[in-house]
C-alpha positions as CSV (number, residue, x, y, z in Angstrom):
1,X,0.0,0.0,0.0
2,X,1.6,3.3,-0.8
3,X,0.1,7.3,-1.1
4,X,0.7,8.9,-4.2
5,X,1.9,12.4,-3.5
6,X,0.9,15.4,-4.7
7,X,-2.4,18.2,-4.7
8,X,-5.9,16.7,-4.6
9,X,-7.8,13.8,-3.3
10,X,-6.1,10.8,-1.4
11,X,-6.0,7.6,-3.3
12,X,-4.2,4.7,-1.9
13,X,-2.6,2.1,-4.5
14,X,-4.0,-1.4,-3.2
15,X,-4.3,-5.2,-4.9
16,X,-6.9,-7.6,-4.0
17,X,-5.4,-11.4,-3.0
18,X,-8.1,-13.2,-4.7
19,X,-8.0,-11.6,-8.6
20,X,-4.8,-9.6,-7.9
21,X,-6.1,-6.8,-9.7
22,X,-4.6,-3.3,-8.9
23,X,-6.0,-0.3,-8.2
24,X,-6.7,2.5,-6.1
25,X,-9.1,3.5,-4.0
26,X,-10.1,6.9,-2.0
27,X,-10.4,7.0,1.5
28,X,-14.1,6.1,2.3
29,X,-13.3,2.8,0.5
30,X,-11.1,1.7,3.0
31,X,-11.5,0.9,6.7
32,X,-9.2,1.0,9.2
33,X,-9.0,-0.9,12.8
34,X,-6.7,-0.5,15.2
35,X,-6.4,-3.1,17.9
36,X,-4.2,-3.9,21.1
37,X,-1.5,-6.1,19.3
38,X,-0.3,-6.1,15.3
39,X,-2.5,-9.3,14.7
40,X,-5.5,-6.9,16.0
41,X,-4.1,-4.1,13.9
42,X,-6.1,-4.4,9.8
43,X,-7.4,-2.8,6.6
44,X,-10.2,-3.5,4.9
45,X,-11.8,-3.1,1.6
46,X,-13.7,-4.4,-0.9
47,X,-12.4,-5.5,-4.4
48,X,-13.7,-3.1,-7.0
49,X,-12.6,-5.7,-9.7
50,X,-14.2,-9.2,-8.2
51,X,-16.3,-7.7,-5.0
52,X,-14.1,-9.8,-2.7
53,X,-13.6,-8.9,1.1
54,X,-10.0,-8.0,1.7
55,X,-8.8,-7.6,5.3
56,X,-4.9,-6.9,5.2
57,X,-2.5,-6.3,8.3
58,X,-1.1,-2.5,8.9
59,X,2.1,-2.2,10.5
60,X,3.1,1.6,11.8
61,X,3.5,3.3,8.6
62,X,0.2,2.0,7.3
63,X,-1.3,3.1,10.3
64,X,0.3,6.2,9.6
65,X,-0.4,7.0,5.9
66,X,-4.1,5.9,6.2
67,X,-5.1,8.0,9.1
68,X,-3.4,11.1,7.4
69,X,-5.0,10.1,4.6
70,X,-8.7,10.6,6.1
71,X,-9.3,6.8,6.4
72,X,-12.3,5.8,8.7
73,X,-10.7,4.2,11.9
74,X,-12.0,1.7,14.3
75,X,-10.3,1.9,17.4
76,X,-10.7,-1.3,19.9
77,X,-9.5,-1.4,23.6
């Protein structure tokens, strides 16, 4: 996952597991939750290209780039 820089709208660059299409995708298309330990700690989305439910890990700079980019977080105790 990586932020394209520059003016303008937030995209994220993202591929889906299942089709391993490529894309990107603004910020309301992604989810965000951030849990207690890294195997708590996910994104989600869902494939534009074969509507499959993706849920991938997010380290630190993941966590970092998607909450700067606007990205709707989920924050569990």
């Amino acid at each position: 996952m990586s932020r394209p820089s520059g003016p303008g709208p937030v995209s994220f660059k993202a591929s889906c597991p299942d089709c391993r299409a490529r894309f990107e995708l603004d910020a309301g298309a992604l989810r965000l939750a951030i849990g207690g330990s890294r195997r708590t700690t996910f994104y989600s989305f869902t494939c534009p290209e074969c509507g499959a439910a993706v849920r991938k890990p997010a380290g630190e700079r993941i966590v970092e780039l998607l909450t700067g980019g606007g990205v709707s977080t989920l924050r569990s105790v």
